[in-house]
C-alpha positions in Angstrom: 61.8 144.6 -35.6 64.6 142.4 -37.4 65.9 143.6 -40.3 67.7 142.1 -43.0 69.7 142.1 -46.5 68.6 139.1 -47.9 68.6 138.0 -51.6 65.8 135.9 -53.6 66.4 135.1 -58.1 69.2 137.3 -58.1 67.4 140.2 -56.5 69.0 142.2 -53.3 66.6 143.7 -51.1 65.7 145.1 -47.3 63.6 142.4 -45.4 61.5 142.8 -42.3 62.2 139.8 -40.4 58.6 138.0 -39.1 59.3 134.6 -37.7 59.7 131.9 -40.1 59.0 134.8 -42.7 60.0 137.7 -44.2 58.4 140.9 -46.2 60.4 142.6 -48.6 59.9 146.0 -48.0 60.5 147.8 -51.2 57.6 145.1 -53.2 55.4 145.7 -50.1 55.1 148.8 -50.4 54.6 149.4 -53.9 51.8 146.9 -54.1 49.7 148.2 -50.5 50.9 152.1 -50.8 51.8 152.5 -55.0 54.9 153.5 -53.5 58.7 153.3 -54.6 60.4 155.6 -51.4 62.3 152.4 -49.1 66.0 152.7 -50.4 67.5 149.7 -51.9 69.9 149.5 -48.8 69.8 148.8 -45.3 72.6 151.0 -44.8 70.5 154.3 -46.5 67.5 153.0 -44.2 69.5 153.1 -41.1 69.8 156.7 -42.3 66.4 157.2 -42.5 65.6 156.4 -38.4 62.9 156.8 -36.6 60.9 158.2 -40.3 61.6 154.4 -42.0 60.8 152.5 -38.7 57.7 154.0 -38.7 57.3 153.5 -42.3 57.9 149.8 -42.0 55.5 149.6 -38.8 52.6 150.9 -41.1 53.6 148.6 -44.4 52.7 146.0 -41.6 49.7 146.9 -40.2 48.4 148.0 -43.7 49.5 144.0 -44.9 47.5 143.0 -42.0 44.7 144.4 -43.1 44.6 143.5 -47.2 45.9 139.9 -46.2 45.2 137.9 -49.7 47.1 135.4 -52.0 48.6 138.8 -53.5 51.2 138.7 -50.3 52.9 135.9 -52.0 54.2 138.1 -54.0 56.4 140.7 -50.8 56.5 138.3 -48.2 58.5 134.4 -48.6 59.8 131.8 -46.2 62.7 132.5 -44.9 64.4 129.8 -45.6 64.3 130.5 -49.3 66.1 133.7 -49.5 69.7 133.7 -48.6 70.8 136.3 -45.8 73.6 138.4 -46.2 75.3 140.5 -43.7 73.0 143.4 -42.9 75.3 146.0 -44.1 77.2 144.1 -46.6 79.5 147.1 -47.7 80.0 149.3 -44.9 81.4 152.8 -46.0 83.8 152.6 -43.5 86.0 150.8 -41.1 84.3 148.3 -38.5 85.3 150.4 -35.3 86.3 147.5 -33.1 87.3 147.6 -29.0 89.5 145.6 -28.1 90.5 143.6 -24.4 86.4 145.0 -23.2 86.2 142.6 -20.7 88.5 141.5 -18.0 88.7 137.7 -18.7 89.4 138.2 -21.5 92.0 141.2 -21.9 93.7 138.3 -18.9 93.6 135.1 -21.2 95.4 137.2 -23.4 98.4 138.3 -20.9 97.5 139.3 -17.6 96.3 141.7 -15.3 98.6 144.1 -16.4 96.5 143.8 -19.5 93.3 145.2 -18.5 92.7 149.0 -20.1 92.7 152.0 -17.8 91.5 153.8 -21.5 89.3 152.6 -24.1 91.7 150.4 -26.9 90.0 150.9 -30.4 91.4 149.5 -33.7 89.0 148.5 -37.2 88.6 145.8 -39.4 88.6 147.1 -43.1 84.9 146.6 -45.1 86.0 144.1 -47.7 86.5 141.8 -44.3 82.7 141.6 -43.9 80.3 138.9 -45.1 77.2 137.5 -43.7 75.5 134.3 -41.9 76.3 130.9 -43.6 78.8 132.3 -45.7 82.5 131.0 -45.3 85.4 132.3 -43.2 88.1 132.4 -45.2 90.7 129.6 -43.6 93.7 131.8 -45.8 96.2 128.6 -46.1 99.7 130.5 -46.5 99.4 133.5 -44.9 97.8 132.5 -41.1 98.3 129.3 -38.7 96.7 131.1 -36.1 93.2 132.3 -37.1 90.6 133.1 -33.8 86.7 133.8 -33.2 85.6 136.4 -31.2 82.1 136.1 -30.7 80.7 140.1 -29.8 77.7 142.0 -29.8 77.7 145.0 -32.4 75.9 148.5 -32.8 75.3 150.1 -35.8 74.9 153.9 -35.4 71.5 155.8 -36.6 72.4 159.0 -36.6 75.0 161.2 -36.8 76.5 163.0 -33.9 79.5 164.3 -32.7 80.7 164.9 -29.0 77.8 162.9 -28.1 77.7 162.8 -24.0 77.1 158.8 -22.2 73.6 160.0 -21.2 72.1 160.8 -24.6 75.0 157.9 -26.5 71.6 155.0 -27.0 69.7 157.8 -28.5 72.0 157.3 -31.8 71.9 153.4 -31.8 69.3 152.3 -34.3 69.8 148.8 -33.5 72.1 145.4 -32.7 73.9 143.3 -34.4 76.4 140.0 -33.9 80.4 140.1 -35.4 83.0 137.6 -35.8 85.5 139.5 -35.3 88.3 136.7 -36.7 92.0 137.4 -36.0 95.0 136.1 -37.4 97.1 136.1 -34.0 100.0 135.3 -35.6 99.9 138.7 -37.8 98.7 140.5 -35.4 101.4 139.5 -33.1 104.1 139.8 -36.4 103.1 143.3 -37.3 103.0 144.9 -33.5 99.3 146.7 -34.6 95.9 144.9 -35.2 95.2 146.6 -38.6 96.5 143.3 -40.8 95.9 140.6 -38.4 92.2 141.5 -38.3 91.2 142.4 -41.8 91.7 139.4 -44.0 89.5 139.1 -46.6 86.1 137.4 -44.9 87.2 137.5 -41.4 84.3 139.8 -40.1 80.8 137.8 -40.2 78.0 139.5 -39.5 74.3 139.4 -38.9 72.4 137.9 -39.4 69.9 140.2 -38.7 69.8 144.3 -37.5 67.4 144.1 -34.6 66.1 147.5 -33.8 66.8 148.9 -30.7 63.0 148.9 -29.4 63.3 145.2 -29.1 66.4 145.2 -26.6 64.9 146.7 -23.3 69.1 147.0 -22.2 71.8 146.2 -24.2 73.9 145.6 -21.2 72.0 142.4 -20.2 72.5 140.2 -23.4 74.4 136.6 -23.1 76.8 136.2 -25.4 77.7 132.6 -26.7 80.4 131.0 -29.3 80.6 127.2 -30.4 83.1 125.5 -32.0 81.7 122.5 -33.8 78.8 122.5 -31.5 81.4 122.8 -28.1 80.9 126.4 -26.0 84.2 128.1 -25.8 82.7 131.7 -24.8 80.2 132.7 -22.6 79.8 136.1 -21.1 77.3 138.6 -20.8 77.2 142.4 -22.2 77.1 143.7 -18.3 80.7 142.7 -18.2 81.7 145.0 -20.4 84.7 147.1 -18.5 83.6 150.4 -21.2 79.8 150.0 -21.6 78.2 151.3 -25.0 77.1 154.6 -24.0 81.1 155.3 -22.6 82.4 153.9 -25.8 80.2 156.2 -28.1 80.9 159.3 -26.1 84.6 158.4 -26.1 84.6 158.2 -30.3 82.6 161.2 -31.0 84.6 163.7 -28.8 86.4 164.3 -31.9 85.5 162.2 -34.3 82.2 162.5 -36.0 80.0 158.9 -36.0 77.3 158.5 -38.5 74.4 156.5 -39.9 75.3 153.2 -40.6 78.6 152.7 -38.8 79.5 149.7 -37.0 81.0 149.1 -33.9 82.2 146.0 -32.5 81.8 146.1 -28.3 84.8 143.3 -27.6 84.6 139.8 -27.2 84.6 137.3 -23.5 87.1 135.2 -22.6 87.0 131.5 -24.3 88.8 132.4 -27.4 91.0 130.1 -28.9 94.3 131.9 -28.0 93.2 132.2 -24.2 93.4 128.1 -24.3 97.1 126.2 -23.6 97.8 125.1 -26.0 96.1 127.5 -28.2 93.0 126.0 -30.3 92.9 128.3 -33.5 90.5 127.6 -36.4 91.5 125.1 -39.0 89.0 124.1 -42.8 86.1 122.8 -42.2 85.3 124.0 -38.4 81.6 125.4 -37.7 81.4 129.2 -35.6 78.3 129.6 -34.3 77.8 132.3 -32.3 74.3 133.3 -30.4 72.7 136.7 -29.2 68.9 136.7 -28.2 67.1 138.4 -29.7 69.3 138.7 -32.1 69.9 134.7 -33.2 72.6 133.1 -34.0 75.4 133.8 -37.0 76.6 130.7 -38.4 80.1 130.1 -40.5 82.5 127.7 -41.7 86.2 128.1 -42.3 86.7 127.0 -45.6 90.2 127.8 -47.8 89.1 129.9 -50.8 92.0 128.0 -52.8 90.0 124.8 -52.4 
């Protein structure tokens, strides 16, 4: 199942993602069931689980079954509605790990840089928009903003010293972040906090895929263009802290739940790993691909015009 926060006439609402289409859940299931019990958000879905998966899975099969012209009404092309990031407002931080694989934690010094220990730092909320919506380029305060292309998971339940072996039990699904850096800040301020949470510098989406539809998490490509050229190009088995070790690692003392988002790290290819450098300037397309995920599309664009 894809999910998605999409908006159509001025209206915000949950979509379930079915090829070139998609349902809205909440008007689907007042017109098949009479019912009004799908939250307006993704995020209070998510905290649903299993209970609004299976929910969903019978507002499908029921839609199935009382096909007419009525579905006009909950399900519309996809291309009309416009997609915004799946959790448009997370309530909190974007956990984010940082130097995950071993190209990359190189391009960005050397061997010495490689991690014995998980490194974790977040990207504040107000950093996060969604597919086709602009990175802002933020003339005057960066010369050196980067992509990082990386394959995200969004927590479905909440747990706390949750061990390696039971960690993909409290993923409900996957996601795809930009996790954009301002290098120059980052390198300025001696801690990542600043440098990585500009205002929209932390694309996401552009859909949740459930975790049924990913048989291993750990066997997913991950991609990045830059105006249509590949700069990254790695794969999730690369990982040096795989997801399970990087949930267990968070909740030994810190309690995860429903909803939150963490970012898994990013391959090598990024534009500070190039000599010289080749950061982001107005006007460049990000395009960066997960199957089955898709593919999350921005532009840097300055928001002073």
């Amino acid at each position: 199942m894809k999910f998605a926060t999409a908006g159509l006439h001025s209206r915000i609402f949950v979509g379930l993602v079915m090829g070139d289409k998609i349902m809205d859940l909440q008007k689907a299931e007042k017109k098949l069931f009479e019912l009004e019990t799908i939250p307006e958000t993704l995020i209070e879905c998510v905290s649903e689980g299993d209970k609004f998966v299976r929910h969903v899975e019978q507002l499908v099969e029921w839609s199935k079954k009382k096909h007419t012209e009525e579905s006009g009404s909950y399900i519309y092309p996809l291309s009309d509605v416009k997609l915004l990031a799946p959790i448009p407002k997370p309530r909190k931080n974007v956990f984010c790990i940082g130097k995950n694989y071993r190209d990359h934690a190189i391009e960005m010094g050397s061997e010495a840089d490689i991690p014995e220990h998980i490194m974790v730092f977040t990207k504040a909320p107000t950093s996060v928009i969604g597919h086709m919506e602009d990175i802002d380029a933020h003339k005057g305060v960066t010369d050196a903003l980067d992509y990082e292309g990386e394959l995200a998971v969004v927590i479905g339940k909440t747990g706390r010293r949750i061990p390696k072996e039971e960690a993909l039990d409290y993923v409900f699904g996957y996601t795809i972040v930009n996790d954009v850096t301002a290098r120059d800040l980052q390198k300025r301020h001696k801690q990542f906090f600043i440098g990585k949470s500009l205002d929209a510098t932390c694309p996401m989406g552009p859909y949740l895929v459930h975790k049924s539809m990913i048989e291993d998490p750990q066997q997913l490509k991950v991609e990045t263009r830059v105006n249509g050229a590949l700069r990254q190009s790695g794969c999730t088995k690369d990982m040096i802290f795989p997801i399970a070790e990087i949930i267990e690692t968070l909740s030994k003392g810190m309690t995860l739940e429903a909803g939150d988002i963490i970012a898994t790290g990013t391959p090598s290819g990024v534009g500070n790993g190039f000599h010289p450098p080749r950061f982001l300037h107005e006007g460049d397309q990000v395009d960066i691909t997960i199957e089955p995920i898709g593919t999350l599309s921005n532009k840097v664009l300055s928001s002073d015009g």
